[in-house]
C-alpha positions in Angstrom: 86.2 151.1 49.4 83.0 149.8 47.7 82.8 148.3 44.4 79.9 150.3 42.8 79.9 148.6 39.8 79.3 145.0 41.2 76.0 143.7 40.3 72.6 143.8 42.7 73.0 139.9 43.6 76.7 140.4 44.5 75.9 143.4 46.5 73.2 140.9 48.5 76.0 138.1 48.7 78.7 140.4 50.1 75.6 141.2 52.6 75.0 137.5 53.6 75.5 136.6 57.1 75.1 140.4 58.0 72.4 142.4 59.6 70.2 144.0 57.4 66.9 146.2 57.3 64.2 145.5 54.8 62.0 148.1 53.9 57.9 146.5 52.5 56.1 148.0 49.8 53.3 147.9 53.1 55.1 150.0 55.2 56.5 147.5 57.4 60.3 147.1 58.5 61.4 143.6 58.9 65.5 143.3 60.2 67.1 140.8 61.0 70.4 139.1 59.6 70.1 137.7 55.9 70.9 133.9 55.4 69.8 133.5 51.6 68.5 135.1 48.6 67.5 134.0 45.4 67.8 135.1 41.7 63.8 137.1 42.0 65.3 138.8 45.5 63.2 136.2 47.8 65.3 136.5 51.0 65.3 134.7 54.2 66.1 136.4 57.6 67.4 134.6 61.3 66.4 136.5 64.7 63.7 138.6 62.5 61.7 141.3 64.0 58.2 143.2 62.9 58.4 147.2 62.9 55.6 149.5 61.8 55.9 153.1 61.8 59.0 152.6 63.9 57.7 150.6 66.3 58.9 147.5 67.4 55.7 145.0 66.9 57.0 141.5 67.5 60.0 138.7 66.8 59.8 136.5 64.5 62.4 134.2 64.6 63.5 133.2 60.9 61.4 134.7 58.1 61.0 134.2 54.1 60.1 137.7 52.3 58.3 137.8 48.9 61.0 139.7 46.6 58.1 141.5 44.9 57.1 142.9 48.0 60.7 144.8 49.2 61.2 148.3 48.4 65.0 148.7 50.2 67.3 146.4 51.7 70.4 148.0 53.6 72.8 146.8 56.2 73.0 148.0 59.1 
């Protein structure tokens, strides 16, 4: 069972490692699995790829992500 009343950073820590999806204020969908965070949500993704409107647009390899810039971040 989930621990709802962990804190955000725990809930990216316990996501570490893990494939997530990351949702851009822009529209774009970046996934790929998360290797670090930082306190102002700055994350860094291995084996990233590029989706707009659902689409597939191209692989990234490893990525950093402007925390000011996410909307959502969920595992998949």
């Amino acid at each position: 069972m989930e621990d709802y009343n962990s804190r955000p950073l725990d809930t990216l820590n316990a996501a570490r490692n893990k494939n997530v999806m990351v949702d851009m204020k822009n529209g774009y969908r970046y996934t790929g699995k998360l290797i670090a965070f930082d306190i102002h949500v700055n994350v860094v993704l291995n084996d990233a790829e590029e989706f707009q409107n659902g689409e597939a647009k191209r692989k990234l390899g490893t990525v950093f992500i402007r925390g000011d810039t996410i909307t959502i971040i969920n595992t998949t």
